[in-house]
C-alpha positions in Angstrom: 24.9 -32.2 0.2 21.5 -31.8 -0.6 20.2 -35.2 0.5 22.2 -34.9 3.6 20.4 -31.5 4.6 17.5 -33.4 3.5 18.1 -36.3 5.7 18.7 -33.9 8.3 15.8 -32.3 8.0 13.6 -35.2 8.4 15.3 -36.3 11.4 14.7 -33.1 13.2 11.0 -32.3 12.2 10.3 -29.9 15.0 13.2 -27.5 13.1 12.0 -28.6 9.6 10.2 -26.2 7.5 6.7 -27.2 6.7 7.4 -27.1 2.9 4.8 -28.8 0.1 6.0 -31.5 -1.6 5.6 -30.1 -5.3 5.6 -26.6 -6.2 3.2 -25.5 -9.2 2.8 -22.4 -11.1 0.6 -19.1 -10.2 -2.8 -21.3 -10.6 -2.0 -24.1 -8.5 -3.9 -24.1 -5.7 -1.3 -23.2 -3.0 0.0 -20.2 -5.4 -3.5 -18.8 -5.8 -4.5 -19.0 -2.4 -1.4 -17.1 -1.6 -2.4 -14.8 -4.1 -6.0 -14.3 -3.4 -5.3 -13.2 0.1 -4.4 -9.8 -1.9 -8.0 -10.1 -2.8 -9.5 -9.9 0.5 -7.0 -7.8 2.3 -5.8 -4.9 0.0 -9.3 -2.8 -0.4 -8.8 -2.0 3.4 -5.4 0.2 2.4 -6.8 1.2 -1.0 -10.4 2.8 0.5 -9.2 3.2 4.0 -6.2 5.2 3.3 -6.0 6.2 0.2 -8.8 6.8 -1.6 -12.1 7.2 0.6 -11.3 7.3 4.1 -8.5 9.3 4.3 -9.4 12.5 1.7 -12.9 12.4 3.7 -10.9 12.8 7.1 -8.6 15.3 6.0 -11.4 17.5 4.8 -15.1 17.2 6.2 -13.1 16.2 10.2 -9.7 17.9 10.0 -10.2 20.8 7.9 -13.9 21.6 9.1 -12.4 21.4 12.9 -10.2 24.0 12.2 -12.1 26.2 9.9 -15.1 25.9 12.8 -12.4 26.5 15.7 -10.5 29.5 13.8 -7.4 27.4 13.4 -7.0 28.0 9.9 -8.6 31.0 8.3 -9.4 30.0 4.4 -10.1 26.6 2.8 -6.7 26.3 0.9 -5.0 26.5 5.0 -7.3 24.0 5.9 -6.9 21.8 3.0 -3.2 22.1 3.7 -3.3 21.2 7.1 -5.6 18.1 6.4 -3.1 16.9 4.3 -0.5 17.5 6.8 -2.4 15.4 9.3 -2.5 12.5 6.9 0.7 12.7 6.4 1.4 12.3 9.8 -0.9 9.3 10.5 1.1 7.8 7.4 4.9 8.9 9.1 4.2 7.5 12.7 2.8 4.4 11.6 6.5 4.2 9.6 8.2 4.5 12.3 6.2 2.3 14.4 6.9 -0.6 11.8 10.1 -0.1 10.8 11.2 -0.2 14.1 10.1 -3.9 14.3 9.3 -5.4 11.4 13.2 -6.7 10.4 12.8 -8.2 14.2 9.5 -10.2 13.0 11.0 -10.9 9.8 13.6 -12.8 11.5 11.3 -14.4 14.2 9.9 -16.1 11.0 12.9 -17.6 9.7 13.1 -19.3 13.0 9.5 -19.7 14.9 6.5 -22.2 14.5 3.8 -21.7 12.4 2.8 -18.2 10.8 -0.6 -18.8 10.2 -2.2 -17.5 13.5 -0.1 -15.0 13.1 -1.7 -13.5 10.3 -5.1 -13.8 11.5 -4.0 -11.8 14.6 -3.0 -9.1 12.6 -5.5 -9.2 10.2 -8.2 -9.2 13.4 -6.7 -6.0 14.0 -7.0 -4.5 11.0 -10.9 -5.5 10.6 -11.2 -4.0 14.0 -9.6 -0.6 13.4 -11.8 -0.9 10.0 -14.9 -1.7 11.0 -14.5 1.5 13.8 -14.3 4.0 11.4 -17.9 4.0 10.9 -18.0 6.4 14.2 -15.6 8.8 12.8 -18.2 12.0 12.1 -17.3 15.3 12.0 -17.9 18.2 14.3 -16.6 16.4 16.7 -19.5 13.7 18.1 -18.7 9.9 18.0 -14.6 9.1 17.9 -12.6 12.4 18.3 -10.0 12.8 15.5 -6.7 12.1 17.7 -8.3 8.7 19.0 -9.3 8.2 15.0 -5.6 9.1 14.0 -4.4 6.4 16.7 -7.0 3.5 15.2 -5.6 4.8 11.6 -1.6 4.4 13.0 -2.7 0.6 14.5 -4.4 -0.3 11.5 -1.9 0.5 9.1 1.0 -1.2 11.3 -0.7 -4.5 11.7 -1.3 -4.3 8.0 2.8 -3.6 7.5 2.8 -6.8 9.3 0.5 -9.0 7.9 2.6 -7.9 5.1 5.2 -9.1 6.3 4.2 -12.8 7.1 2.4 -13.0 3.7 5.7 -11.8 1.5 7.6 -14.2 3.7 5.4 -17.1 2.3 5.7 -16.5 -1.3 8.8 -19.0 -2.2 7.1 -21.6 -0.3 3.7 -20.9 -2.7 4.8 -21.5 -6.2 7.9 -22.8 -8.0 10.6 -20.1 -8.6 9.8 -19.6 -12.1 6.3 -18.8 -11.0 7.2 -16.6 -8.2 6.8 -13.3 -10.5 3.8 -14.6 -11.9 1.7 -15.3 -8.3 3.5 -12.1 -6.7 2.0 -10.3 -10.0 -1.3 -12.1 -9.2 -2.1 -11.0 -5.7 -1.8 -7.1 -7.0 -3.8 -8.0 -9.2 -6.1 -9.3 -8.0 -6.0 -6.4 -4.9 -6.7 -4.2 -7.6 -9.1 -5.4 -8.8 -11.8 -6.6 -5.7 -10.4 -2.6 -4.8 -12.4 -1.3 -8.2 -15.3 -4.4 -7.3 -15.9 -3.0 -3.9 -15.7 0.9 -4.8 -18.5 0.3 -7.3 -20.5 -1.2 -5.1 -19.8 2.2 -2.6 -20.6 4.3 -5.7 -24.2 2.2 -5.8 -25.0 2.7 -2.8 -24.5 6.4 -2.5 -25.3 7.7 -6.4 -29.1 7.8 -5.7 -28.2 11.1 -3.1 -25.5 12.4 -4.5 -27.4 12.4 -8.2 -30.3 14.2 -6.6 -31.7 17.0 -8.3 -30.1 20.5 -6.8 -32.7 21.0 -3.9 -34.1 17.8 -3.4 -32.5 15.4 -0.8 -32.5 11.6 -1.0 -31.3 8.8 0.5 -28.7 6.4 -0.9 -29.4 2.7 -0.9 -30.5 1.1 1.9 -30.9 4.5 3.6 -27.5 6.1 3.7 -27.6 9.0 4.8 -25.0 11.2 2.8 -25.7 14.4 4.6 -23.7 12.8 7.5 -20.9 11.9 5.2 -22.1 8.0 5.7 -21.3 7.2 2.3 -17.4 7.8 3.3 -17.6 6.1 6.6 -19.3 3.4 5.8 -16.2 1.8 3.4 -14.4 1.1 7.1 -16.9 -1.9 7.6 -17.2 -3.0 4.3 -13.8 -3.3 4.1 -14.0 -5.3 7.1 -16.6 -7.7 6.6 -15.0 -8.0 3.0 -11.9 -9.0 4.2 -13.5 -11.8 6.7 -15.4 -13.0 4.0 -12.3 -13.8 1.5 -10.1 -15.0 3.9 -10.5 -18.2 4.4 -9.0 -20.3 1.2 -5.7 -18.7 2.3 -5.6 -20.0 5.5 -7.2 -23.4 4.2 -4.6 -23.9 1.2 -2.1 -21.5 1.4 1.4 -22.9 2.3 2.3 -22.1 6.2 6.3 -22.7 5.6 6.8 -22.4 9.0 8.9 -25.1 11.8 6.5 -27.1 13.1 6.6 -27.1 17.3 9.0 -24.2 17.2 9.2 -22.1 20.0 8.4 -18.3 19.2 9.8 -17.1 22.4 13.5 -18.9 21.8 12.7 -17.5 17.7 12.2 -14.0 18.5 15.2 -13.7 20.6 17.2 -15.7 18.2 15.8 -13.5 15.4 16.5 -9.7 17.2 20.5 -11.5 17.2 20.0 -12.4 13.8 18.9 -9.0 12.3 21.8 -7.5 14.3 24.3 -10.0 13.1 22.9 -9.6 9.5 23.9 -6.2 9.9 27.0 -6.7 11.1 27.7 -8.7 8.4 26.3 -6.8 5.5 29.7 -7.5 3.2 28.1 -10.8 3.6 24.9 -10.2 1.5 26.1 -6.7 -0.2 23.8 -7.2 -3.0 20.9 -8.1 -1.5 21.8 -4.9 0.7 22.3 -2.3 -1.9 18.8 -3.4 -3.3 17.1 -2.5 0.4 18.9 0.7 0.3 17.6 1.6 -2.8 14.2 0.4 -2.2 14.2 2.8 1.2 13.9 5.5 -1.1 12.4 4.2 -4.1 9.6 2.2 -2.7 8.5 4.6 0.2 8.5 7.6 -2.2 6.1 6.0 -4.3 3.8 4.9 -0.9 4.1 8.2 0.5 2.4 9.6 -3.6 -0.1 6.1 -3.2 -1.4 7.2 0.1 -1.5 11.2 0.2 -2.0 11.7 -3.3 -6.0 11.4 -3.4 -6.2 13.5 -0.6 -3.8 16.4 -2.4 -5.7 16.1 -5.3 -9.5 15.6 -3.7 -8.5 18.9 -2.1 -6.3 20.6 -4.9 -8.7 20.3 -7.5 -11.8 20.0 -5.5 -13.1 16.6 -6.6 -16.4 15.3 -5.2 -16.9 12.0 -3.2 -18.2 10.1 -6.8 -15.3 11.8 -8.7 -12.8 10.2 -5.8 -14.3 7.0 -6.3 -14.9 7.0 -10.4 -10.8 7.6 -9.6 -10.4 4.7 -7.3 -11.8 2.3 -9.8 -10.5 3.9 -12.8 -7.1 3.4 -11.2 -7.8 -0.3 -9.5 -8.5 -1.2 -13.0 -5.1 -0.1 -14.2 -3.6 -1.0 -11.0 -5.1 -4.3 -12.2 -2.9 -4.3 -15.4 0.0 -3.3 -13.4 0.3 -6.2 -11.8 0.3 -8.5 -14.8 2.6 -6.0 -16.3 5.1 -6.0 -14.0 5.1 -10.4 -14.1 5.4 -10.0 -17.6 8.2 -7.2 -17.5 10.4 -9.4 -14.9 10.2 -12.5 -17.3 11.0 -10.7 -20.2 14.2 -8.4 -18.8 14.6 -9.7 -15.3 13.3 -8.0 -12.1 16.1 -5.4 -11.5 15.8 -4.0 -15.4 12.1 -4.1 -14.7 12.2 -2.2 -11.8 14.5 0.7 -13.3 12.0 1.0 -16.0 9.4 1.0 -13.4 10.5 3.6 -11.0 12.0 6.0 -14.3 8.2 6.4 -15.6 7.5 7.3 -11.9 9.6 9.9 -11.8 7.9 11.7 -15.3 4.7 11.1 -14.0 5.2 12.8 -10.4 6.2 15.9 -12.4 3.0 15.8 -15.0 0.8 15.5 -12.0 2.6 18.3 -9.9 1.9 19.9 -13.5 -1.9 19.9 -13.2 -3.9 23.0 -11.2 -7.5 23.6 -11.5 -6.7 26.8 -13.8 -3.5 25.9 -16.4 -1.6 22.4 -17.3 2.0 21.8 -18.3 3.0 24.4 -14.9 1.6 27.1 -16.1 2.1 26.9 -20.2 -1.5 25.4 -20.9 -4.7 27.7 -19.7 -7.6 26.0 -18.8 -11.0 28.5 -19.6 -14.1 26.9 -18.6 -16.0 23.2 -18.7 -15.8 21.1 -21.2 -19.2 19.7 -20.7 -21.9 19.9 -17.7 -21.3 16.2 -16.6 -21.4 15.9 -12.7 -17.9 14.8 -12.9 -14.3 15.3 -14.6 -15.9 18.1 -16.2 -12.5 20.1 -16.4 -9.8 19.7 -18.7 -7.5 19.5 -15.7 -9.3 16.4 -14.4 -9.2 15.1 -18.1 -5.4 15.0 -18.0 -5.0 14.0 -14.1 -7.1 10.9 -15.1 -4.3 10.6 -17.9 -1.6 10.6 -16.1 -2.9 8.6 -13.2 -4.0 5.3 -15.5 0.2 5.8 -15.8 1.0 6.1 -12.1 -1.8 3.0 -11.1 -0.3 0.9 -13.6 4.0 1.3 -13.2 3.4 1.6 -9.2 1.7 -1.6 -9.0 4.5 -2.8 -11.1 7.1 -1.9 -9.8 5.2 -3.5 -6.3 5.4 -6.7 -8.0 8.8 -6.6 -9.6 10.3 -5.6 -5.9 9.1 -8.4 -4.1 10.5 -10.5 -7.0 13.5 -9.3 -7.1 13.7 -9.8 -3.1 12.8 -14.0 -3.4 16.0 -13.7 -5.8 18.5 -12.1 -3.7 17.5 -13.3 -0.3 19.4 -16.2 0.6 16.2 -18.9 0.7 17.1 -19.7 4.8 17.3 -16.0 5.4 13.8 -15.1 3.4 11.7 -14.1 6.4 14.3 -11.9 7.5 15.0 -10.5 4.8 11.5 -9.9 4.2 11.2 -7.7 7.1 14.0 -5.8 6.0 12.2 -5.4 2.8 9.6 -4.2 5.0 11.5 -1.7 6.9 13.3 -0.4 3.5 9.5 0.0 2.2 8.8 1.7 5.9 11.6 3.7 7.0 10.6 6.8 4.1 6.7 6.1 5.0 7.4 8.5 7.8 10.8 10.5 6.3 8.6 11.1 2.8 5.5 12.3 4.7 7.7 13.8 7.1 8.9 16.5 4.6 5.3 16.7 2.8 3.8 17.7 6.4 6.6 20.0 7.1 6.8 21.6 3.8 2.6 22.0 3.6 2.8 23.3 6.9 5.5 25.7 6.1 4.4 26.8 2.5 0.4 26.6 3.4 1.1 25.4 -0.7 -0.2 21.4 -1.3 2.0 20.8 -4.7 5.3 22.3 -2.6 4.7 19.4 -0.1 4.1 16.7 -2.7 6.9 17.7 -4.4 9.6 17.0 -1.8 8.9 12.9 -2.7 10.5 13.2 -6.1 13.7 13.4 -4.5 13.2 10.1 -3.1 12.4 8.8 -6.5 15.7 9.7 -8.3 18.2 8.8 -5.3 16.2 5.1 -5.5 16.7 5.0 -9.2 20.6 5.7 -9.2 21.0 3.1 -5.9 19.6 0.9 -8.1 22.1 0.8 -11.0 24.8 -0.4 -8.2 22.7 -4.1 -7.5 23.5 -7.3 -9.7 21.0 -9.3 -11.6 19.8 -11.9 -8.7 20.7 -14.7 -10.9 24.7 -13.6 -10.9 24.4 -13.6 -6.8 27.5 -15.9 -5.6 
């Protein structure tokens, strides 16, 4: 049967996937193209909207407007509120994506070649980037609802150059490999993520070292009075990702149909997706794993993305405190993704992930633990510094770096060990579209988790009641996850 699809194939090459002859492992050169696209896209969501960008935004344009206009009346309201309006940059771009993404998912199983489709969402994404430069506060250059609207695009087109890329995978590396290159690409995200934040930290260290009363500029005359040190991460991030792009697109794998027609693939697809659906019985395993992962996965990206900004405003860390962070956890993040190749080889994916996402759990509730005066809620006091540093000089940022290296390392894992665990149970003719379910299950709760957090901070005016509501997501994942085989039992 095998030579006779074979066969088939060749005598229909406008249909035929565009598949390498030989697969190799994670360091072949298709595999680590495929994973080094990681490399050059993943500091855009890791400065952009989680660690620089979007604490910056929250505070110094959000909470300063409404301080200024009388909005809110004290600094824990408007820190509140910022983190309420990140929240709902975060929950609209959900929406946005999981609306379509199963449809693309599907348009790939059947269309022409994905490659220019990635470099049109990825033009997007260095566009929305690069514009963040004119995001000041006080309200000159972009206003802050046209700068929530280039956040929203950004982030979608991202979802979907997500997408494409996790579609491409089994046509990267052999299947033994798979964990290994998926492992790779976080990785190696994490790790030009810690490569670029130093570099920010450089550049801005000479001001923000200063001696008390004196005023200096960073390198290459950033001006940090004007908050240019934040903004200045949306073209880096940009020209970054233009720079690194290329050995994807010149060795990566396409896997696409050569001469297909996207128009007759996208309609096909959209019946597809609704077929798949209708047929769930079908693919019941594969199905209980999305369900889980809609609760699992986007409880863990709505902590990702809103957790610097709770804790940038919660405990009152400074721009080289966020970034010292941002590295710090790259760095683990770093380990996370060989840990979480390592984990899915030794017990298999779905045992991996359970693991993965328990350790989550503990370490939401130590870092809902942490306040600027007590740790442990309440049980541990905190008197004083515990040296005159010009960071992490408190005990509570002592243990939040703790328990972070934690959350960096198991998040990026459990990252890895998801899209493995996908490749497994996806039927291999089905992968795109099941990819963009994949997406929508690790959409759907990007706006329902940051959907309660805004509602609850709103409601409470209290930052740790709203990042609280996630860990309900957390456990609900876990248990759906106990009901999915193994993906190597899959009939």
């Amino acid at each position: 049967m095998a030579q006779g699809a074979d066969t088939a194939a060749a005598a229909d090459p406008d249909t035929a996937r565009a598949r390498p002859p030989a697969l190799g492992g994670a360091l072949s050169r298709p595999a680590f193209s495929w994973a080094l696209y990681e490399w050059a896209r993943n500091p855009y969501y890791m400065l952009v909207v989680v660690f620089v960008f979007a604490p910056y935004f929250a505070e110094h344009v959000i909470g300063a407007g409404l301080l200024a206009s009388g909005a809110a009346t004290t600094q824990a309201d408007a820190n509140a509120l910022g983190q309420a309006r990140i929240a709902e940059v975060i929950k609209w771009a959900g929406v946005i994506a999981a609306c379509s993404a199963p449809f693309l998912g599907a348009a790939l199983d059947r269309g022409g070649r994905r490659k220019p489709l990635v470099a049109l969402c990825l033009f997007v994404v260095a566009a929305c980037s690069f514009s963040l430069w004119w995001v000041e506060p006080g309200g000159t250059g972009i206003p802050a609802g046209t700068a929530m609207a280039v956040l929203v695009a950004g982030f979608v087109a991202y979802t979907y150059s997500e997408v494409i890329h996790n579609a491409m995978l089994g046509d990267a590396a052999r299947p033994d490999a798979v964990s290994a290159t998926s492992g790779l690409g976080l990785g190696l995200g994490q790790l030009a993520t810690a490569v670029l934040l130093i570099a920010v930290a450089g550049v801005a260290a000479p001001a923000l070292l200063a001696p008390a009363g004196e005023v200096r500029p960073g390198l290459f005359g950033i001006d940090t009075t004007s908050f240019e040190h934040f903004r200045m991460v949306g073209p880096i991030c940009a020209v970054w990702l233009a720079a690194f792009i290329a050995p994807f697109f010149l060795w990566a794998p396409d896997g696409g149909r050569p001469n297909a027609d996207w128009r007759t693939a996208v309609i096909s697809g959209a019946t597809g997706v609704l077929a798949t659906f209708r047929r769930a019985r079908v693919h019941a395993n594969a199905m209980k794993f999305l369900g889980a992962r809609v609760l699992y996965a986007d409880g863990m990206a709505a902590l990702l993305a809103i957790g610097p900004t709770y804790v940038s405003l919660f405990l009152g860390w400074n721009f080289l405190e966020l970034v010292a962070y941002a590295i710090y956890s790259s760095v683990f993040g770093f380990v996370g993704g060989l840990l979480g190749g390592w984990l899915d080889r030794r017990f298999g994916a779905r045992r991996a992930l359970i693991v993965e996402i328990t350790v989550l759990i503990f370490t939401l509730a130590a870092l809902l633990s942490v306040t600027q005066d007590s740790l442990g809620y309440g049980l541990i006091p905190i008197e004083g510094r515990i040296w005159e540093g010009p960071v992490f000089n408190s005990l509570a940022d002592i243990a939040y770096l703790a328990v972070g290296a934690v959350l960096a390392a198991f998040a990026t894992a459990s990252i890895s060990s998801s899209r493995s665990l996908m490749v497994g149970l996806a039927p291999p003719e089905m992968r795109g579209e099941f990819f963009g379910l994949f997406a929508i299950a690790g959409t759907i709760t990007v706006w329902i988790g940051p959907l309660l957090i805004e509602t609850l901070t709103e409601a409470t005016r209290n930052q740790r009641i709203g990042m609280a509501s996630i860990g309900v997501l957390f456990v609900a994942g876990l248990i759906g996850l106990f009901f999915v085989r193994d993906a190597e039992k899959r009939a």
